[in-house]
N, C-alpha and C positions, 0 to 999 in steps of 0.2 A: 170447719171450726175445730173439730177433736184433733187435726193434723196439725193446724196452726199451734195448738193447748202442748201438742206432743212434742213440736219441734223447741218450743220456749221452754219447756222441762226438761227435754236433752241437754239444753244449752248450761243453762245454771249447774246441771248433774255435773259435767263435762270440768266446768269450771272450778267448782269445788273440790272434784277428787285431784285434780291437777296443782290447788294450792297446799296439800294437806302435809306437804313436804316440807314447808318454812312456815304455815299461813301465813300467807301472802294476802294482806288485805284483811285479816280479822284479827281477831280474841287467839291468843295461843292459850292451849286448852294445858292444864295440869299434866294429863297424860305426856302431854311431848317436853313439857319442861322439866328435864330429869339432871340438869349439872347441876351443879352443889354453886352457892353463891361467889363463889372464889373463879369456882372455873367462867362464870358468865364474865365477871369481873376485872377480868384478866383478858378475855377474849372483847370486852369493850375499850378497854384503854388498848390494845393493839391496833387498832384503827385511831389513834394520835400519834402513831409512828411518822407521819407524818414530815416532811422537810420545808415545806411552805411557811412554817413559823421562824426557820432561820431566815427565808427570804424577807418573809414580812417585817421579822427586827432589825433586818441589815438596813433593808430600804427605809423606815420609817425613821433609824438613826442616822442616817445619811442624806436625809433628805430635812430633817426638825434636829437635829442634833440627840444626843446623849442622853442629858436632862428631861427634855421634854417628852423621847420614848420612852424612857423608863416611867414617867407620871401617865401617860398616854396607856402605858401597858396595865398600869398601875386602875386605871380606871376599868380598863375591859375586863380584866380579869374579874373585879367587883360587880360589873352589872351581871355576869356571866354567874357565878355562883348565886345572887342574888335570885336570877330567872331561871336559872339551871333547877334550883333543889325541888322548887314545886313539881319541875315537868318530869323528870327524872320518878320524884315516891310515885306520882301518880302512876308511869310507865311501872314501874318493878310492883306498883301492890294492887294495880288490875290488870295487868298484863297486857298491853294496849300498845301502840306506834304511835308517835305524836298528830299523825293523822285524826286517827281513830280517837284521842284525846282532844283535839280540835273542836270535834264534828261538833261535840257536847259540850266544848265550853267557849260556846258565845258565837260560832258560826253556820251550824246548821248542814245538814247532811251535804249540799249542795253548794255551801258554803266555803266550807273546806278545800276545795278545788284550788281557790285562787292560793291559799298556803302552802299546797302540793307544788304549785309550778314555781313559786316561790324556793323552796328546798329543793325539787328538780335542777333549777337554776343554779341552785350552792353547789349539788353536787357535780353538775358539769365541769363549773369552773373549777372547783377544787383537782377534781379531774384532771381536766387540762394543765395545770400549775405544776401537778408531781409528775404528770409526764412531759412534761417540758425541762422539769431539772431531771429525769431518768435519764433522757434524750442527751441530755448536755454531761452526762457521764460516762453514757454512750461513746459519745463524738470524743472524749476526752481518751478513755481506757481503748477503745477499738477503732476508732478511727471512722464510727458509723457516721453517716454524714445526718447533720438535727432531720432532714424532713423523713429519711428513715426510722431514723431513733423515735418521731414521735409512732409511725406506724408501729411499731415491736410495740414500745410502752402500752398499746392501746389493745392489742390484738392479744399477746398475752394473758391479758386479766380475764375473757370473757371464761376460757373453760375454768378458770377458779370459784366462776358467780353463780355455775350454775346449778351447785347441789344446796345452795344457802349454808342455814347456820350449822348444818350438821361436819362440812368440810372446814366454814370458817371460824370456826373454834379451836379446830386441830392448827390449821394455818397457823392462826396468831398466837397461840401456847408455844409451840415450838421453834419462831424466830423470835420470840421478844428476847431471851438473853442474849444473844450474838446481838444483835441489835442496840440491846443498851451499853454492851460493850464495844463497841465501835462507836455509839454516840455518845460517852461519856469521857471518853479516852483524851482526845483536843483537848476539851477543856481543862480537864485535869492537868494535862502535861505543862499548859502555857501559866496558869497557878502558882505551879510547882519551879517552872523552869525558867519564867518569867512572869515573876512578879511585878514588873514595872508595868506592864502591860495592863493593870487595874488603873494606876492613876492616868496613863494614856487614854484610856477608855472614857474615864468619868471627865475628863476635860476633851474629849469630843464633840466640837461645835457642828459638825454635819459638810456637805462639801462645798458650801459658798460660805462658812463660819459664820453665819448669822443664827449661831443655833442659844440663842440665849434663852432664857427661860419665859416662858409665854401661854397664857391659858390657849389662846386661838393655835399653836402649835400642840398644845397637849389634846386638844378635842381631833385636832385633824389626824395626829396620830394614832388617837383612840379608836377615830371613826374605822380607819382600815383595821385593826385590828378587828373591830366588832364586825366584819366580815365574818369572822368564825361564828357567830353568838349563832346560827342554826347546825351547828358540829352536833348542839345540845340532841338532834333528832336522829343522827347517826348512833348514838352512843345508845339511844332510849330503842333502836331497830334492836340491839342487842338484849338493852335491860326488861326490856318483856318477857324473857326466858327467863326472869328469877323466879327461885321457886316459889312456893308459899311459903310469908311469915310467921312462924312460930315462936315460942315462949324458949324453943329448946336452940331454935337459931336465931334467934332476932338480933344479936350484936352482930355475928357475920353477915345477915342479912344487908342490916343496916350502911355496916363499913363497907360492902360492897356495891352498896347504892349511891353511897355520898362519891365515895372515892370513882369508880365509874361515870358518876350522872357529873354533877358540877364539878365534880375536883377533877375530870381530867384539863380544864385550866390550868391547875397549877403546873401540871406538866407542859401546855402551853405557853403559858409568859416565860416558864423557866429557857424553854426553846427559844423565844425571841428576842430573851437578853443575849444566849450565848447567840445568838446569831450574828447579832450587832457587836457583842463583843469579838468573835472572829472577822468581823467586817474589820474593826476599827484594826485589829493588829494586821492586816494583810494591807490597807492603805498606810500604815504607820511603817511598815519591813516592807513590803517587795514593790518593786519600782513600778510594773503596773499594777500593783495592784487595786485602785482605785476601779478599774476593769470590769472586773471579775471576782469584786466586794461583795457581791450582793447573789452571787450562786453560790448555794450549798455546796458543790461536789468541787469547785476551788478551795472552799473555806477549810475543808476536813484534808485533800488534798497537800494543799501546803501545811497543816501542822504535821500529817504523817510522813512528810520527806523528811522531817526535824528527827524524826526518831528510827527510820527503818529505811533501808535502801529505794530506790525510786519505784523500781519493777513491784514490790511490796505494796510500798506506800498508794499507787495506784491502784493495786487488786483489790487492795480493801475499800478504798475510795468509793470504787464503782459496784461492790458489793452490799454497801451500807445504801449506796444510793438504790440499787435494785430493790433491796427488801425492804426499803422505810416504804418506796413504791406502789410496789406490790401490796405491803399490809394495808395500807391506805386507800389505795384504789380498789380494791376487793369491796371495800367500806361502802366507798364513791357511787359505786358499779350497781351495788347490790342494794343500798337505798335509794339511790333516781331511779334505778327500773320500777323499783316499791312505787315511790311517791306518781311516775308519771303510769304503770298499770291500773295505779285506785283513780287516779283522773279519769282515764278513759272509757274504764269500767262502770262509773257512774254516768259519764255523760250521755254512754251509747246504750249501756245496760248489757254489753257487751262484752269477754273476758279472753282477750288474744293469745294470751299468754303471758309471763314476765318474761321472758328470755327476748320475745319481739322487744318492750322496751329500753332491755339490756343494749340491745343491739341500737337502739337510736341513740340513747344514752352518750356511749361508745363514740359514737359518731359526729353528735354534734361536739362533744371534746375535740375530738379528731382536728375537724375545722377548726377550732378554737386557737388548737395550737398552731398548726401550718402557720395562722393568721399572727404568731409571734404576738400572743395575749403576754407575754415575760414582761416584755418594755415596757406596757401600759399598769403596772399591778396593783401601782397606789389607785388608778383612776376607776380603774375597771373594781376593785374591793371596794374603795370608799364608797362608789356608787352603790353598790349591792346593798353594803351594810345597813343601809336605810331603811328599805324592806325586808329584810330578816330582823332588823331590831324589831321593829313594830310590830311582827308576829310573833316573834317568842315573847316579848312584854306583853304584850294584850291578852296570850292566851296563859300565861303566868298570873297577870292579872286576877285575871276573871277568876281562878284556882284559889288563891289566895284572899283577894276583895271578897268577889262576888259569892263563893261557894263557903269560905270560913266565917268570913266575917260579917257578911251581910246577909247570907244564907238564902238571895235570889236564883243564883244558880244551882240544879242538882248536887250535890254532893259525891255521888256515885255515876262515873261517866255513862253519858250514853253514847251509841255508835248506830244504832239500827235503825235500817231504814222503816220509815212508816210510825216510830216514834218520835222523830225527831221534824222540826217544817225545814222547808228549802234550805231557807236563808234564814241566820237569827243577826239580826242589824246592830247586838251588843259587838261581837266580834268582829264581824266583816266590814261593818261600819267604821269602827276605831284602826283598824289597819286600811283603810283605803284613806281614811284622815289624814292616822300617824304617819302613812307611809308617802301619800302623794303630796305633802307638806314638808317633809326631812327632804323629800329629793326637788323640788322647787326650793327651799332654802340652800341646798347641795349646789343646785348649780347657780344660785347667786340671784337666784328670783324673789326673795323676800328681801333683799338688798345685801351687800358685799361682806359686812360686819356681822352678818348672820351666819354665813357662808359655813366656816369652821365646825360653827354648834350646832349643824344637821343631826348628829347621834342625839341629843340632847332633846331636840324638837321632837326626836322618836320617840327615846323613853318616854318625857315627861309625858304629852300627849297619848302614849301607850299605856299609861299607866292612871290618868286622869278618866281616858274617855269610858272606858269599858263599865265603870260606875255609874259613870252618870247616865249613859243610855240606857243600863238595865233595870238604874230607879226609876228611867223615864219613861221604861215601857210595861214596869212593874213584873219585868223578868216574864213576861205570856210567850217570849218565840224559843220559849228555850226546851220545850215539849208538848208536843201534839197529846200525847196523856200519858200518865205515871200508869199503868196494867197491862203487859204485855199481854195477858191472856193466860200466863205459865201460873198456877196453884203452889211454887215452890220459891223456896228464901232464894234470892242471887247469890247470898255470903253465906260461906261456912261460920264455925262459931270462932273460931278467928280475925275475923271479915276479909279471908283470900275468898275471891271467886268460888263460887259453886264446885263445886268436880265431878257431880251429879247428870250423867248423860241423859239425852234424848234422845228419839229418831228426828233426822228429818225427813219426810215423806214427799223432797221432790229428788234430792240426791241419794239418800239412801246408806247415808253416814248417821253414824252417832256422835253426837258432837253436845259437848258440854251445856249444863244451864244458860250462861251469859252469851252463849253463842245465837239462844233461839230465841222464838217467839211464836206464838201462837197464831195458827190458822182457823179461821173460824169459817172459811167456804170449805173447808175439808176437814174439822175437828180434826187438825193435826197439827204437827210444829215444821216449823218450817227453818231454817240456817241463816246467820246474815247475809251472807255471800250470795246464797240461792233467791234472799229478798231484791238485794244490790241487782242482778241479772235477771228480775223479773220485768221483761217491757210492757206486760199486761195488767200488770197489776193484781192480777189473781190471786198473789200472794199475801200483799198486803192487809193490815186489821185495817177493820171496817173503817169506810171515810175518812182514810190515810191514802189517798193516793195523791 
């Protein structure tokens, strides 16, 4: 029995010194959050570099016309700052992953899993998508042939993922301006140099000209769009590292919350107008272009043979393509290993590493792409969108209903294991609802006329159900007890997080107040993490197992 006691405490030790480098799976403690609000901020909106948003407004204008993208864009962007702002302060003002946000509002330690694979899922696809247009800039500038070009895209990014946020900070600080000058440069020029090129644009019916204006066209556009709506958790992997709010930074604070959390939309819709607006001028000027409308590394491509020699115009082409890539899938890479390590880690009580699910991550992209996901992107997003909508609404929800206004759920997240039960059936209940209802409406199972309004069926019902269950269950799954056992405030007199360390006494770290919890078979504290990889339960407070 002492060997068995000895091996399960190696393990948790093992695993917590191993994450203490990004924490990975917990609370980021004051100590290591040391960049000033600007440098976080800065370092979140570089993971929107992204070029998937030219693809998505090419296709979505070319498939529903002009009008109806633009209303369609017009909508996602709104639900998105809408569900964005809640999940965003709570990340920057307790320092949390939208995981670890989950856990405690309205799904329960155990719970949360099904949202991990959830965002897992986003970040593959996402994945796959940017290396699929790297791959086709590839094939374009060097003549790499696409199933190679997807290997490089993929195999590149790992040694960038693996020091976390202390390398991906530096990364994205120091390509964003090349970056935005290569991606603002097109547009500008065709403005400037072609003006008529607006009114072509805004009278673009789509490629069978039936693009007239129509609510079941604006929803269906929508709907792929809100494919993005869980970006909202990539951007929050970042905004955990703000520092503490004070009286002396609270405006930067602030504007580096809004602007980072919800408002990198804005820089996404703005993305998938010009996308669809270089769509529409390459079908309108170049003979095929109807083609090769809808890849980014054509669209930038042909506007820079307009202005600079060809040999040029292509250097840059495939250099904008490389680094919008790269900043993105860094993103990609570094949050699915997050989200599918904390799944595994709970399931098995187990801690392999992140770099192992870096590498699956990696992989299932891989296939994705070989499998020519390009062709499919309306079907393949719109489908997705259904259950990412339903999670980040429900658990926006719950933040805003349940915790502000109805004051059933906590206020102050919880995350640790042995205070939280399994399951809490407010959240995980309302997303298996919202979610396996928007995709039975998706694909035409609630009948045809419903078809379009699957985002609609998410919201609405993601935003309905999380109230009503948690009146209905008078808010009891949402903690096993309110007293860790710790004698000490969780909040400074600010109300940042604790800064106040502990020991833990199965790892042997000191690790801040919101990190512990009390051991009462060892009067001592013990670490989340070290709770999370206890299979014996030894650690746990009393009659929490």
């Amino acid at each position: 029995m002492t060997q068995e006691m000895d091996r399960t405490a190696a393990a948790p030790a093992g695993a917590a010194r191993e994450t203490l480098e990004d924490y990975t799976l917990r609370f980021a403690p004051r100590s290591y959050r040391r960049w000033s609000p600007g440098v976080v901020g800065v370092t979140a909106l570089g993971g929107i570099a992204y070029l998937a948003d030219f693809a998505i407004g090419a296709n979505i204008g070319i498939a529903y016309g002009t009008v109806n993208a633009l209303w369609g864009i017009a909508v996602f962007a709104s639900v998105i700052i809408a569900t964005g702002l809640p999940l965003a302060y709570y990340a920057a003002r307790y320092n949390l992953d939208l995981d670890l946000i989950t856990r405690g509002s309205g799904f329960g330690y155990y719970g949360s899993i099904l949202t991990n694979v959830i965002f897992a899922t986003f970040t593959f696809i996402f994945f796959a998508l940017e290396g699929s247009i790297m791959a086709q800039g590839l094939e374009l500038g060097l003549g790499l042939p696409l199933w190679a070009g997807y290997a490089v895209s993929t195999v590149i990014i790992f040694p960038l993922v693996v020091y976390g946020m202390s390398l991906l900070s530096t990364l994205q600080v120091w390509t964003t301006p090349l970056w935005l000058v290569l991606m603002v440069l097109p547009f500008g020029y065709l403005l400037l140099a072609h003006p008529d090129s607006v009114s072509t644009f805004l009278a673009y019916q789509g490629e069978d000209g039936a693009g007239a204006p129509s609510l079941g066209s604006v929803m269906l556009a929508a709907g792929v769009c809100l494919s993005l709506i869980a970006q909202i958790a990539e951007q929050i992997d970042y905004l955990r590292f703000m520092p503490p709010r004070t009286p002396e930074n609270a405006r930067r604070w602030w504007a580096a919350t809004l602007l980072a959390g919800p408002g990198w939309v804005l820089f996404g819709a703005a993305k998938q107008v010009v996308g669809l607006f270089l769509a529409v001028y390459l079908i309108a000027n170049l003979a095929d272009g109807a083609t090769v409308a809808n890849e980014p590394v054509h669209q930038f491509l042909a506007i820079y043979q307009e202005l600079m020699p060809a040999w040029l115009a292509i250097t840059l082409a495939v250099v904008l393509v490389v680094i919008s890539q790269i900043k993105i899938n860094v993103t990609n890479a570094y949050s699915g290993s997050l989200a599918w390590t904390n799944s595994f880690t709970r399931v098995t009580g187990t801690y392999p590493g992140r770099l192992v699910f870096l590498g699956v991550n990696l992989v299932i992209a891989l296939v994705l792409m070989e499998a020519n996901m390009f062709d499919f992107l309306n079907a393949i997003l719109g489908f997705y969108a259904n259950m990412g909508i339903a999670w980040i609404v429900v658990v926006a929800t719950d933040i805003v209903v349940n915790k502000y206004l109805l004051g059933i759920s906590p206020k102050v997240p919880e995350f640790r294991r042995g205070m939280l039960y399994a399951v809490n059936p407010v959240g995980f209940g309302s997303v298996v609802v919202a979610g396996g209802l928007s995709i039975a409406a998706f694909f035409g199972l609630l009948g045809e006329a419903i078809a379009p309004f699957s985002p609609l069926v998410a919201i609405v019902l993601g935003v309905v159900l999380p109230p009503v269950i948690a009146l209905a269950t008078r808010g009891r799954w949402y903690l096993r007890r309110t007293d860790d056992g710790i004698d000490l405030p969780m909040l400074d007199e600010h109300g940042n997080p604790s800064a106040v360390t502990l020991p833990c006494h199965v790892c042997g770290q000191d690790l801040e107040r919101p990190d512990m919890a009390a051991c009462p078979a060892h009067d001592a504290y013990v670490c989340s993490l070290c709770l999370s990889t206890d299979r014996t339960g030894e650690h746990l407070l009393p009659a929490q197992v």
